[in-house]
Backbone and ligand atoms as CSV (ligand in chain L), in Angstrom:
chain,resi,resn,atom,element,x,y,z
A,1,UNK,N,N,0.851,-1.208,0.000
A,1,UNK,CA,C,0.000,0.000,0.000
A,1,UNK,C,C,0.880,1.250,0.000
A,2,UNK,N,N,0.983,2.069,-0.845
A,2,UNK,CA,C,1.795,3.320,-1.169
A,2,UNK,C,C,0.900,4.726,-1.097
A,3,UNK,N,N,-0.735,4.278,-0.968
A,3,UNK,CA,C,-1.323,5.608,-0.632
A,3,UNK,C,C,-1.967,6.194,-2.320
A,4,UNK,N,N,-1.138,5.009,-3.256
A,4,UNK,CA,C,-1.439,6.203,-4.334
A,4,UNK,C,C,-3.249,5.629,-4.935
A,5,UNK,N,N,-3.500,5.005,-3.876
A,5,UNK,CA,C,-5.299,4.357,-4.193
A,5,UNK,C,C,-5.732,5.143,-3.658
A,6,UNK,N,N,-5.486,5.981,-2.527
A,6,UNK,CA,C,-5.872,7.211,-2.072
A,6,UNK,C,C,-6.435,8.040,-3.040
A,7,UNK,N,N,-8.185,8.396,-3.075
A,7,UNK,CA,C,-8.331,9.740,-4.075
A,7,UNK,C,C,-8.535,11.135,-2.412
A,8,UNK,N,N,-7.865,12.168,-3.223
A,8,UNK,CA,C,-8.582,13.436,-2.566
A,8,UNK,C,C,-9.337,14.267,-3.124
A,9,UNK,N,N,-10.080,15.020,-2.651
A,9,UNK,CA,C,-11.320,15.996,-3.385
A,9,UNK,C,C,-11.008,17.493,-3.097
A,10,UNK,N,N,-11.015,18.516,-3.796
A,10,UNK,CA,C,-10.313,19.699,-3.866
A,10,UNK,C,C,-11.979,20.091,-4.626
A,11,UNK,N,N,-12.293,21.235,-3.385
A,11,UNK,CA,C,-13.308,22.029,-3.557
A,11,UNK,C,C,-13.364,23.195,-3.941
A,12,UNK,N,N,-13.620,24.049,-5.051
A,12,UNK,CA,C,-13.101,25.255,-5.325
A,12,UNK,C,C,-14.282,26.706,-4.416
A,13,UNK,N,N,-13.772,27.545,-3.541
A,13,UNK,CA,C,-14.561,28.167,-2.964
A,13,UNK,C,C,-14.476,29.732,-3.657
A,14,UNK,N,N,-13.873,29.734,-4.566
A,14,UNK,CA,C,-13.803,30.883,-5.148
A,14,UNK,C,C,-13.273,30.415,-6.651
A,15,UNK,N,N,-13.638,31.802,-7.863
A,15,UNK,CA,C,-13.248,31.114,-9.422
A,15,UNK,C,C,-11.611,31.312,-9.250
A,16,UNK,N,N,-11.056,30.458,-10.376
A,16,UNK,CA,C,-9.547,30.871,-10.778
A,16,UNK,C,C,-8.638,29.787,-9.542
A,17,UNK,N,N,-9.366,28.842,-8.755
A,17,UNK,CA,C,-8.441,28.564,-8.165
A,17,UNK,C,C,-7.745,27.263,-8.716
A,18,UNK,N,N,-6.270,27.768,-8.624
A,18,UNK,CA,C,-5.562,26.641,-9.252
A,18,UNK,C,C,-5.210,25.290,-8.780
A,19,UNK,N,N,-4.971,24.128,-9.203
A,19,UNK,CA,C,-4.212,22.740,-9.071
A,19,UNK,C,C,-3.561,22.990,-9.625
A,20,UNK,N,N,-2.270,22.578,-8.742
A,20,UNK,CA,C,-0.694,22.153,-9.589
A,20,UNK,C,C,-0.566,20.883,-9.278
A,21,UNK,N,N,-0.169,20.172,-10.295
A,21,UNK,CA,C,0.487,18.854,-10.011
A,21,UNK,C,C,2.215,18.945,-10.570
A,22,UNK,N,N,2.786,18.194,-8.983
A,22,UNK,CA,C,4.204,17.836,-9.086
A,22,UNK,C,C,4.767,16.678,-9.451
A,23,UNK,N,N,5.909,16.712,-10.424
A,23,UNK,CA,C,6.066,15.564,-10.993
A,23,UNK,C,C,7.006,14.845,-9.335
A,24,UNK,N,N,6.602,13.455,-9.427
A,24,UNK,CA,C,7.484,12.468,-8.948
A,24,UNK,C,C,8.910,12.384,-9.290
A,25,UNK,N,N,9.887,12.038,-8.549
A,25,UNK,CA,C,11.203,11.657,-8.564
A,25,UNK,C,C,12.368,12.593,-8.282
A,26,UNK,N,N,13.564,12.606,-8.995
A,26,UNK,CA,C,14.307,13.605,-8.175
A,26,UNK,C,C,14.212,14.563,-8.895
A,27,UNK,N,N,13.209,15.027,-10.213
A,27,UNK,CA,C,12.972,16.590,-10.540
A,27,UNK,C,C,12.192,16.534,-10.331
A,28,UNK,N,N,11.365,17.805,-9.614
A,28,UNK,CA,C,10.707,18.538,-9.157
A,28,UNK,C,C,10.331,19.189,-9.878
A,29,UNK,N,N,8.803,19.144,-10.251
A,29,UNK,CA,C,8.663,20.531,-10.982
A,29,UNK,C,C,6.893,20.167,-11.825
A,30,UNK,N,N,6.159,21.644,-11.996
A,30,UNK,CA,C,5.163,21.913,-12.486
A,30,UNK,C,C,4.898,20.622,-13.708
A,31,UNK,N,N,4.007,19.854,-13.899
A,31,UNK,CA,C,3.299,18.800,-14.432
A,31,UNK,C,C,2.108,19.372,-15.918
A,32,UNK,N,N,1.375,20.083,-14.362
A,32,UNK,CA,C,0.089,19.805,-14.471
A,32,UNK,C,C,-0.898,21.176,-13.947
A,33,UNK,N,N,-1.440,22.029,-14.343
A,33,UNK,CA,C,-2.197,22.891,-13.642
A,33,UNK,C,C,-3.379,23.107,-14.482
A,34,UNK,N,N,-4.691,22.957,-13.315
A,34,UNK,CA,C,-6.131,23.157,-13.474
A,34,UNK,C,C,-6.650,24.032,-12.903
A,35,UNK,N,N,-7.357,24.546,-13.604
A,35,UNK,CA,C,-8.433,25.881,-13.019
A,35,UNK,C,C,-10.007,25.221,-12.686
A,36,UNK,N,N,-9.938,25.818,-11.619
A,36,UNK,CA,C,-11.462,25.583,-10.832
A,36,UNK,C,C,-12.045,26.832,-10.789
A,37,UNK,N,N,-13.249,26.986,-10.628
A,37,UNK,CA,C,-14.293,28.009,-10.672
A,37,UNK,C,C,-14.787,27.557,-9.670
A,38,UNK,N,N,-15.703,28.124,-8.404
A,38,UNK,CA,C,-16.473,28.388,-7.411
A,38,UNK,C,C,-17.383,27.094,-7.776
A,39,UNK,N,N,-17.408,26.376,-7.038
A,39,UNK,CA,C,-18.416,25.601,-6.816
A,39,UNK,C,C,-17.535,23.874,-7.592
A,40,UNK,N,N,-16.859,24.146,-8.245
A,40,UNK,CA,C,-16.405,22.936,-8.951
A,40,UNK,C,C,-15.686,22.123,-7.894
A,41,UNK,N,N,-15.472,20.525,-8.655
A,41,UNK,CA,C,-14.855,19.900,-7.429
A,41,UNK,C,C,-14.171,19.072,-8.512
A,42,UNK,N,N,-12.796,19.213,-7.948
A,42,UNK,CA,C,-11.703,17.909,-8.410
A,42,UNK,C,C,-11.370,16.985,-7.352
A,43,UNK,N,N,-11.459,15.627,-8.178
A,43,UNK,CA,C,-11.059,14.308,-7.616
A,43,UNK,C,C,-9.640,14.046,-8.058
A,44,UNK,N,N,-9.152,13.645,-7.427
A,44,UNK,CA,C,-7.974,12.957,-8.361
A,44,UNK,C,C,-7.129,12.129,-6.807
A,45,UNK,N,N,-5.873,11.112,-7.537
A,45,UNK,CA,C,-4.693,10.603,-6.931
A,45,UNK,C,C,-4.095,10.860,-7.318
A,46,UNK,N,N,-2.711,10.430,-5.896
A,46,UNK,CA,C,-1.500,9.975,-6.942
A,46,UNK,C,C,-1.325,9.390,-7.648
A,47,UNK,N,N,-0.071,9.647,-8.046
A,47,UNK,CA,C,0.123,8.868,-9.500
A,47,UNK,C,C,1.836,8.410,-9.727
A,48,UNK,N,N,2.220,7.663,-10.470
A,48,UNK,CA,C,3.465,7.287,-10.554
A,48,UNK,C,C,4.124,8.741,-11.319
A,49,UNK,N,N,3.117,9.193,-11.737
A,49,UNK,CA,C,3.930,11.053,-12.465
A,49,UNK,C,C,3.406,11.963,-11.408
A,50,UNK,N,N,2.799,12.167,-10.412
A,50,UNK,CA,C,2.036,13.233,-10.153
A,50,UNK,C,C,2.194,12.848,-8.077
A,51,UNK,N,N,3.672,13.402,-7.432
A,51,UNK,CA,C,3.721,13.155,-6.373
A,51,UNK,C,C,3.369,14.252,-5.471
A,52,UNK,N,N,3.136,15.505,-5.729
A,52,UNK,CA,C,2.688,16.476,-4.701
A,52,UNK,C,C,1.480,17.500,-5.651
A,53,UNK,N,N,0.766,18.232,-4.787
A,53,UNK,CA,C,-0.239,18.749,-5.046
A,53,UNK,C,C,-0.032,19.764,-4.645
A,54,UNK,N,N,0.003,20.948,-5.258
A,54,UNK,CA,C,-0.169,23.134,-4.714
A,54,UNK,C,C,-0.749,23.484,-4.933
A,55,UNK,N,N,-2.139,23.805,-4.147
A,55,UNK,CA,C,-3.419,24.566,-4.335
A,55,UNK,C,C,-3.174,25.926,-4.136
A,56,UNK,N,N,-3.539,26.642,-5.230
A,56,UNK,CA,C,-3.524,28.271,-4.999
A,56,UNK,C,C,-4.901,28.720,-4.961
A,57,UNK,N,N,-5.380,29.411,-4.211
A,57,UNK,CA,C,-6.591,29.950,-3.793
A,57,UNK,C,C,-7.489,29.389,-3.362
A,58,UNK,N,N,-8.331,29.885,-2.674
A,58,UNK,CA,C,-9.434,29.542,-1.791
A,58,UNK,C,C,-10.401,28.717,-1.826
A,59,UNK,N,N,-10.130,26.836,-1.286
A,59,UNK,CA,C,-10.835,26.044,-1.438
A,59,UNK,C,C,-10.591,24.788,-0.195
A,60,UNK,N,N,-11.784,24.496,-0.325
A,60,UNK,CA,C,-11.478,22.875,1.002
A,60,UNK,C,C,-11.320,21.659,0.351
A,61,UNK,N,N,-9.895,20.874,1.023
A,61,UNK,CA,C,-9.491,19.937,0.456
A,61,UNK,C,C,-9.474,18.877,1.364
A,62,UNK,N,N,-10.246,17.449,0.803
A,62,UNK,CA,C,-10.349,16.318,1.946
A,62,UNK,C,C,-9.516,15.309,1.345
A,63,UNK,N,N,-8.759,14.858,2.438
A,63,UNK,CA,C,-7.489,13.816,2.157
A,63,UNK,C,C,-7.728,12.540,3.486
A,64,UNK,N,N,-7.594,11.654,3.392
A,64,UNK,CA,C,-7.074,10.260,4.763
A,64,UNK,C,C,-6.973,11.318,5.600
A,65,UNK,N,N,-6.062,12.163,5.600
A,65,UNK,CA,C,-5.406,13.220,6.739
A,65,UNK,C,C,-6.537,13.779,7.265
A,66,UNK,N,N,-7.537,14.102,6.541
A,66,UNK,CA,C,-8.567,15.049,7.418
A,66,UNK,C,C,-9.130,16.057,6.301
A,67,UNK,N,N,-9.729,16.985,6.417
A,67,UNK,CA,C,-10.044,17.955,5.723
A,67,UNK,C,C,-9.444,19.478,6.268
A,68,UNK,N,N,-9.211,20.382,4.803
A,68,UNK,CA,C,-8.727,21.700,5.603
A,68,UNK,C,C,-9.050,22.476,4.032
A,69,UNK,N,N,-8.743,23.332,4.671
A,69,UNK,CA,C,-9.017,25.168,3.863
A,69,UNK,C,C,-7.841,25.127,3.748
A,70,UNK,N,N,-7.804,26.322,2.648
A,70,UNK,CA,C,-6.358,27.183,2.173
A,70,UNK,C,C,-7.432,28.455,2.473
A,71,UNK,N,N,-5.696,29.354,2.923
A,71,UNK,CA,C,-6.681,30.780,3.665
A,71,UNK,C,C,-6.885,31.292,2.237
A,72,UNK,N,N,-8.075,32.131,2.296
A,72,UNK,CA,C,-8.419,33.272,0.682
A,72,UNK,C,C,-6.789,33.806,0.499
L,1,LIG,N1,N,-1.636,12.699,-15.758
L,1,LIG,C1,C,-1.469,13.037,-14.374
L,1,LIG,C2,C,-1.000,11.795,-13.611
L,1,LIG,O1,O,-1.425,10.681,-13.928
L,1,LIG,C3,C,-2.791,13.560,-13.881
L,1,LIG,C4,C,-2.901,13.788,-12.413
L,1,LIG,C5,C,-3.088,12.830,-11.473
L,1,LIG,C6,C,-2.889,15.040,-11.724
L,1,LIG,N2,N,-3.211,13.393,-10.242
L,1,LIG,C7,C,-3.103,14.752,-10.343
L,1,LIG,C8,C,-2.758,16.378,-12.105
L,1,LIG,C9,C,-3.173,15.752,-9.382
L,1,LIG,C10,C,-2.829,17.372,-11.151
L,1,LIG,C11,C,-3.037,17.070,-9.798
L,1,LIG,O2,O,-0.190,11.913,-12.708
């Protein structure tokens, strides 16, 4: 079990807010970025390409870990 069956849900509470996806391994770096609008909701996992997640702007995100906000 590596977690990457894990899905999380990223709630957008305002328009324009972004998903970044980070690539896996020893480079680092921008993948992947989605725009959410107010009210939209992304699902997604990890992935063997896609090891960290950077939410920019104002939305609630539920993970195993728990649920939380990013401040506006
Ligand atoms: N093609 C990407 C991948 O398989 C898509 C992806 C998965 C993604 N999880 C993500 C993009 C999270 C952004 C954020 O890894």
């Amino acid at each position: 079990m590596d977690g990457k069956d894990d899905f999380f849900v990223i709630k957008a509470k305002e328009d324009g807010v972004n998903v970044i996806g980070l690539t896996r391994g020893t480079d680092t770096r921008f993948h992947h970025s989605e725009k959410l609008d107010k009210g939209e909701v992304m699902i997604a996992q990890f992935t063997e390409h896609t090891s960290a997640v950077k939410i920019r702007g104002k939305a609630v995100i539920q993970t195993s870990h728990g649920e939380m906000d990013t401040e506006s």
